[in-house]
C-alpha positions as CSV (number, residue, x, y, z in Angstrom):
1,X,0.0,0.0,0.0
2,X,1.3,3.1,-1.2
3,X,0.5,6.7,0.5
4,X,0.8,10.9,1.3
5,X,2.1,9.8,4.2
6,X,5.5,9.2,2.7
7,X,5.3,5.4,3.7
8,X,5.2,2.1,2.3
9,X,3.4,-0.6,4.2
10,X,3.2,-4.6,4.0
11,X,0.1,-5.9,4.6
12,X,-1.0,-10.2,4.6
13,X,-4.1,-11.3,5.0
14,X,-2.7,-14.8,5.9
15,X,-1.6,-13.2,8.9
16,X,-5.2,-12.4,9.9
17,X,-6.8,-16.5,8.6
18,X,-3.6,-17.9,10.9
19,X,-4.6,-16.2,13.6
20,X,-8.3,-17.1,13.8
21,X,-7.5,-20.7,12.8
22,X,-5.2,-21.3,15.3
23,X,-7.3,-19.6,18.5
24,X,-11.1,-19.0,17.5
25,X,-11.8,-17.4,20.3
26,X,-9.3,-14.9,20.6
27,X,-10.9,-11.7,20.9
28,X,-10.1,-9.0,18.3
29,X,-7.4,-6.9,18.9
30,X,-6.1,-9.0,21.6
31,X,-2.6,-9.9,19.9
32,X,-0.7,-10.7,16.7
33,X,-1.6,-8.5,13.8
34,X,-5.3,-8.1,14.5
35,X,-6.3,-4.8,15.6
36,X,-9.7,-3.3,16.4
37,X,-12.0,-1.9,14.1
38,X,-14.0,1.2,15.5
39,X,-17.3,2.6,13.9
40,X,-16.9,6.0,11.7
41,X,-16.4,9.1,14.0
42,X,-15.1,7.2,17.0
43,X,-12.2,7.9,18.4
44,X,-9.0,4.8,18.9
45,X,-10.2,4.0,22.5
46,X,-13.8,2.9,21.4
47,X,-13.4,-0.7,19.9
48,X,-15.9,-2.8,18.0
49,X,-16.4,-6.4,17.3
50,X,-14.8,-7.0,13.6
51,X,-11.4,-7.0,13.4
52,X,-9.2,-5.4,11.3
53,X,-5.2,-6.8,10.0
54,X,-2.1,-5.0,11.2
55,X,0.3,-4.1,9.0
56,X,3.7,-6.5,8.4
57,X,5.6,-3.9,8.2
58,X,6.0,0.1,7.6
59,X,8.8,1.1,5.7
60,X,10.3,4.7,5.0
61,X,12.7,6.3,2.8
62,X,10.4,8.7,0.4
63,X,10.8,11.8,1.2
64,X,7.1,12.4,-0.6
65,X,3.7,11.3,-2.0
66,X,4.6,7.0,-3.0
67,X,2.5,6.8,-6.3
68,X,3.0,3.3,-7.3
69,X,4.7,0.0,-5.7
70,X,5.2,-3.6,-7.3
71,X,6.5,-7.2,-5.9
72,X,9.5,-9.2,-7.2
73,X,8.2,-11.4,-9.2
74,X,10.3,-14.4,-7.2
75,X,9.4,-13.3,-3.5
76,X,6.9,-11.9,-1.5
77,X,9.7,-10.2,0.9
78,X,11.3,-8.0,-1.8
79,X,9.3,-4.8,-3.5
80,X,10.3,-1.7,-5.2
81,X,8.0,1.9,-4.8
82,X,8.5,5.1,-7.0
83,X,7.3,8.1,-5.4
84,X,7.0,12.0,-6.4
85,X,10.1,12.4,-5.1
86,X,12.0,11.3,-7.8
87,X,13.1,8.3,-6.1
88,X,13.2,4.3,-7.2
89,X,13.7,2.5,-4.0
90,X,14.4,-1.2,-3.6
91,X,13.2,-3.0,-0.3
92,X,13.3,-5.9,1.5
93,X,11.3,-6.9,4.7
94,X,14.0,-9.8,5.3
95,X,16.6,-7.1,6.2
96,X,14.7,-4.4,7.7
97,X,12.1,-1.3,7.3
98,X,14.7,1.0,5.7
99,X,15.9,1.0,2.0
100,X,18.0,-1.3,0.4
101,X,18.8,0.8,-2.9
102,X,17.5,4.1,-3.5
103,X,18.1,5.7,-6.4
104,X,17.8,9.5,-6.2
105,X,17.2,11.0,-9.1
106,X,15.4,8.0,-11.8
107,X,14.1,10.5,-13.6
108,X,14.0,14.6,-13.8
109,X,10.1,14.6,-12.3
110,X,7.5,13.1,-9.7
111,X,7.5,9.2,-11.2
112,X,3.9,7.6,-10.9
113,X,4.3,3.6,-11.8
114,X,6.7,1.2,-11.4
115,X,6.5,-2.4,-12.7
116,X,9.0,-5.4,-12.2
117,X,9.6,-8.0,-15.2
118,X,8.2,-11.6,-14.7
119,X,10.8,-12.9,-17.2
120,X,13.9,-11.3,-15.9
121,X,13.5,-10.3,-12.2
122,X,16.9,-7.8,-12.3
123,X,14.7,-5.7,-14.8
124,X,12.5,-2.8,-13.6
125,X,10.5,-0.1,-15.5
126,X,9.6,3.0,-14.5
127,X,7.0,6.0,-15.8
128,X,7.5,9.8,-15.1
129,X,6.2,13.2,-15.3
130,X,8.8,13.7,-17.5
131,X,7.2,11.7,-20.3
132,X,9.4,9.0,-20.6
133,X,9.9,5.6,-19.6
134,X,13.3,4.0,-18.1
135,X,14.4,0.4,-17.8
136,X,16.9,-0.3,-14.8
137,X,18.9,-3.3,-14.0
138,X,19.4,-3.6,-10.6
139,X,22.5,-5.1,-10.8
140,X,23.7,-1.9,-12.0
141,X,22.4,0.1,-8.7
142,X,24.2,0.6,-5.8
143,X,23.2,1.0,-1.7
144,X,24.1,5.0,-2.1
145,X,21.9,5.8,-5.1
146,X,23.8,5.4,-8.2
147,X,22.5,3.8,-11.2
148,X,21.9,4.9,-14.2
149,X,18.8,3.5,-16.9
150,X,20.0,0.9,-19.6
151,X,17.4,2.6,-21.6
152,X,14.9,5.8,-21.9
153,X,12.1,5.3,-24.3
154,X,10.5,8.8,-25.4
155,X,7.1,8.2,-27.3
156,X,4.7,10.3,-25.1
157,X,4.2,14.0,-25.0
158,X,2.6,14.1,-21.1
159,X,3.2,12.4,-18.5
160,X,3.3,8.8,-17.8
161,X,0.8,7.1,-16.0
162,X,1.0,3.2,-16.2
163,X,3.3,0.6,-17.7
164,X,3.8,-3.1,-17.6
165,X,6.2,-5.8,-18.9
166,X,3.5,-8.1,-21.3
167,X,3.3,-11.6,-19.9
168,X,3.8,-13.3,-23.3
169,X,7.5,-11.9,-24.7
170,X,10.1,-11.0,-21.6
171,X,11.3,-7.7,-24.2
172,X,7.6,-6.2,-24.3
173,X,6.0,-4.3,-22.4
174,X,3.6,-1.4,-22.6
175,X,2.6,2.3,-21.3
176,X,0.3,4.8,-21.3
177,X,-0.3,8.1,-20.9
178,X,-2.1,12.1,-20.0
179,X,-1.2,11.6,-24.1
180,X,-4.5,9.8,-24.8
181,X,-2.0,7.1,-26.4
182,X,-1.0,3.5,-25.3
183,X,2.7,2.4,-26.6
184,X,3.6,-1.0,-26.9
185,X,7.7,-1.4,-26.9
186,X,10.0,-4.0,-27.4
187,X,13.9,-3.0,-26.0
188,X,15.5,-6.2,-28.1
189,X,14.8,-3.9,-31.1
190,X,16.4,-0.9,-29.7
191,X,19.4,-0.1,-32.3
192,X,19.1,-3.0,-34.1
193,X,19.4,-3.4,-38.2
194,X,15.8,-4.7,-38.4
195,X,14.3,-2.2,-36.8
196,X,16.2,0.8,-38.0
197,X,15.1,-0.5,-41.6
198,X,11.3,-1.3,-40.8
199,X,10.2,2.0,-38.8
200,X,10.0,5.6,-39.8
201,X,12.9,8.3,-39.3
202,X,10.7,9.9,-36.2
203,X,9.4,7.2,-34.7
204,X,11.0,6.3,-31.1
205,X,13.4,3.6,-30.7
206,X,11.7,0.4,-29.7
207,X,8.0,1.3,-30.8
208,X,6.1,-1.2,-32.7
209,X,2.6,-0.3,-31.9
210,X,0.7,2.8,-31.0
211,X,-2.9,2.6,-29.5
212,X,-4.5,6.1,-30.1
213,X,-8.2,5.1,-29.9
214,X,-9.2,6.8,-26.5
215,X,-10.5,10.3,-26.7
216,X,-8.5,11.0,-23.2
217,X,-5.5,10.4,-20.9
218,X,-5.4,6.9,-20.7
219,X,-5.1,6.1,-16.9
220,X,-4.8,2.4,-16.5
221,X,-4.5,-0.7,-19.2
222,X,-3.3,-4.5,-18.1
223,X,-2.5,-7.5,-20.8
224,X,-4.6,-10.8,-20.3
225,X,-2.1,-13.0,-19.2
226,X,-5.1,-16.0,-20.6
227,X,-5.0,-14.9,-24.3
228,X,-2.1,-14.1,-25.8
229,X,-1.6,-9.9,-27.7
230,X,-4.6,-8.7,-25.7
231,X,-4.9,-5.5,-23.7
232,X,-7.5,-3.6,-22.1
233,X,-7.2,-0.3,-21.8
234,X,-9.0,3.3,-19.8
235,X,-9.4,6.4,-20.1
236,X,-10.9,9.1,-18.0
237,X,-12.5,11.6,-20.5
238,X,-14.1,13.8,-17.7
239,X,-12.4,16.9,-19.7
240,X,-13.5,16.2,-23.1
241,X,-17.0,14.7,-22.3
242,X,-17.6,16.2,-18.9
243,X,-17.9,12.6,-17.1
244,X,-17.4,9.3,-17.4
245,X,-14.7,7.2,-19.0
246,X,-14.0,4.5,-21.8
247,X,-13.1,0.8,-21.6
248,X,-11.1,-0.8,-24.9
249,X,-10.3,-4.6,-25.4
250,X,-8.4,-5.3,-28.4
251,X,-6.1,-7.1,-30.2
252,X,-2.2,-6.9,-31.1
253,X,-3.3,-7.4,-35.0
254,X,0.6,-7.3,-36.3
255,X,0.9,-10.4,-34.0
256,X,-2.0,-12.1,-33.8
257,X,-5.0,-12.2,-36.8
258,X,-8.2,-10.9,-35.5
259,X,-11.2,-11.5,-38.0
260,X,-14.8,-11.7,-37.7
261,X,-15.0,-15.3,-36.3
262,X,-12.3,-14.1,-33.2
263,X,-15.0,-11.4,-32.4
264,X,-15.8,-11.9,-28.6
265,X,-18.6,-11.0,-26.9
266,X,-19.2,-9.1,-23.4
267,X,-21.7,-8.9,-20.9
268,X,-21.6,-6.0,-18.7
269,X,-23.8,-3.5,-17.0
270,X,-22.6,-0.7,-19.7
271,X,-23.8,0.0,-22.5
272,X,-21.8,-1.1,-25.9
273,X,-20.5,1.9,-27.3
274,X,-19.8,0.7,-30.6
275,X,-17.8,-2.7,-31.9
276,X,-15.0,-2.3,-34.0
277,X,-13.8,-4.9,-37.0
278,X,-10.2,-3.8,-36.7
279,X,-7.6,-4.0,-33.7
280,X,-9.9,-3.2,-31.6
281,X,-12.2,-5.9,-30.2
282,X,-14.5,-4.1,-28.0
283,X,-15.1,-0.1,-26.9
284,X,-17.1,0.3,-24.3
285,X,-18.5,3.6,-22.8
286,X,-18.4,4.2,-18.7
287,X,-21.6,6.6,-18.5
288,X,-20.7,7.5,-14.8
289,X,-24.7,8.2,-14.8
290,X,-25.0,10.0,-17.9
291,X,-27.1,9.0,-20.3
């Protein structure tokens, strides 16, 4: 859990099923990690029945706002947060509450999401303020804050606000941004013959796709890890529309054919905005109550 408070804080709900399984009838808030629970407006000494879980752990090191935090994808004791401090800081509950790498300056503005590769775990990205998105090997950081990107990918013109490594190719992953655009990247292209021959002059190194359907800043999108090239995508498009957002499910079409007979169908409580016979599968519109 990320926070204003400057903190970064572990949380398991194990913690809370261990306790109840081993002693039923231990009373909440009388030990381990379960505290009490009080009713809105009362104050700490006025407990309820209903427990609430007790943090593992708080740890400290940002010196403001944390915006995003993500686990190693090999163990559930070692995270890394970003923050708008500028900072990338490695952690690990095994050792302690306090940083074990933290680099100062990962990028020249407040950085709002960090995400750690599944394929290859010394592989982190980062998204900034600044626009851009940076790829750091941790081996290459050290405890007092140097390190230094292996890569900066510019394709956005405002700032970053999600990205994540795709779970079907270890070089891929994607980001999006206050742009209205969602960029798919792949860094094993980055300088090499291929690529330098199949893209145009201006286009960034490493771009092979561009999603520029969404009418607004495109706050959050995440790959389906069960079907392969596929993305969904939103965007909040409360300043061009005046509420509400859009939802967008669609295909990678320059890796995987999507025709008629792929078509999927949805059920939700929204209304179907309109259904597209192209790389996107699905466009959805969030009414947020209007009509």
């Amino acid at each position: 859990m990320t926070g204003k408070d400057k903190s970064v804080v572990l949380w398991s709900i194990q913690d809370h099923i261990t306790t109840m399984a081993t002693d039923p009838t231990k009373s909440p808030g009388s030990g381990g990690s379960i505290i009490k629970q009080n009713k809105p407006g009362e104050g700490n000494d006025k407990a309820v029945d209903g427990p609430s879980l007790g943090p593992r752990g708080v740890f400290c090191g940002h010196e403001d706002t944390v915006e995003d935090v993500t686990f190693c994808p090999s163990s559930a004791q070692e995270f890394c947060s970003v923050g708008d401090d500028s900072c990338l800081i490695l952690w690990d509950a095994r050792v302690g509450t306090g940083p074990t790498v933290k680099v100062e300056k990962a990028h020249n503005a407040d950085l709002h999401c960090v995400d750690w590769n599944p394929h290859d775990e010394n592989l982190i990205l980062t998204g900034s303020a600044d626009h851009t998105v940076r790829m750091f090997d941790r081996r290459n950081l050290t405890s007092n804050g140097i390190g230094s990107p292996i890569y900066k990918f510019e394709g956005h013109k405002a700032a970053v606000l999600c990205v994540q490594w795709s779970p079907d190719k270890s070089s891929v992953f994607g980001s999006s941004a206050e742009d209205g655009l969602l960029n798919i990247w792949d860094y094993d292209k980055v300088g090499k013959k291929v690529e330098r021959a199949s893209r145009s002059p201006s286009a960034p190194a490493g771009l092979f796709f561009q999603h520029a359907g969404h009418r607004d800043k495109v706050v959050d999108f995440h790959w389906n890890a069960s079907d392969p090239w596929t993305v969904v995508s939103v965007s909040d498009d409360c300043d061009t529309t005046g509420g509400g957002g859009t939802l967008q499910v669609y295909l990678l079409v320059s890796h995987v054919k999507c025709s008629l007979s792929e078509m999927q169908c949805f059920s939700f409580p929204l209304k179907v905005k309109t259904v597209q016979v192209s790389s996107v599968i699905v466009k959805i519109d969030i009414s947020m109550g209007h009509r």
